[in-house]
C-alpha positions as CSV (number, residue, x, y, z in Angstrom):
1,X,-8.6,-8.4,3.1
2,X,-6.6,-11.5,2.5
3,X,-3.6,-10.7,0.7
4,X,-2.9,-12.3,-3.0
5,X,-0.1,-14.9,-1.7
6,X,-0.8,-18.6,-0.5
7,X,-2.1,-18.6,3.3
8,X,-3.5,-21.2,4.5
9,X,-7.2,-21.0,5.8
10,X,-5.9,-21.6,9.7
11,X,-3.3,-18.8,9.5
12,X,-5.5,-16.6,7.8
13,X,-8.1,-17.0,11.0
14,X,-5.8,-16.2,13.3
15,X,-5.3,-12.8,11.5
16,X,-9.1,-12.2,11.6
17,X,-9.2,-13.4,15.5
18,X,-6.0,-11.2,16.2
19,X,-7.8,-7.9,14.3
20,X,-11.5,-8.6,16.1
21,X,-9.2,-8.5,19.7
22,X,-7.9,-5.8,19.1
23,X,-10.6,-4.0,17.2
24,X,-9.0,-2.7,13.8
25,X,-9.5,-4.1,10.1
26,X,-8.2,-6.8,9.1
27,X,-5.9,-5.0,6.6
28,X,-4.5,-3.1,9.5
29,X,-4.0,-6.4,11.5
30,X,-2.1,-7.6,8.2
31,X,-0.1,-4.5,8.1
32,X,1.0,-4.6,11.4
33,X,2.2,-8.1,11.7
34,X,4.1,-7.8,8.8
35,X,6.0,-4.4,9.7
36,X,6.6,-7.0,13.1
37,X,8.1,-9.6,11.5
38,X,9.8,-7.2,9.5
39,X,11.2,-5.8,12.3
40,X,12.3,-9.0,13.4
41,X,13.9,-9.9,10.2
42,X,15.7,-6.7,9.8
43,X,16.9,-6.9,14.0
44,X,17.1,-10.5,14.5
45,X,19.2,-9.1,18.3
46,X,17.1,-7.1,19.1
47,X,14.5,-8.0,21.5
């Protein structure tokens, strides 16, 4: 799953490599990076 926003091809790759590592769907390796930076937003001191 790509989501519907403008991501470039190379980012979008390193998504799919992250996913395959870990062994989950690429909509779960979506998901999770995004609660992360989330996270990070949200907590910018915390670390």
């Amino acid at each position: 799953m790509r989501p519907n926003i403008d991501i470039s091809h190379t980012l979008n790759g390193r998504v799919k490599d992250l996913a395959k590592q870990k062994e989950m769907a690429l909509d779960d390796a979506y998901r999770e990076i995004i609660e992360a930076g989330l996270e990070a937003v949200e907590h910018p001191d915390e670390s």
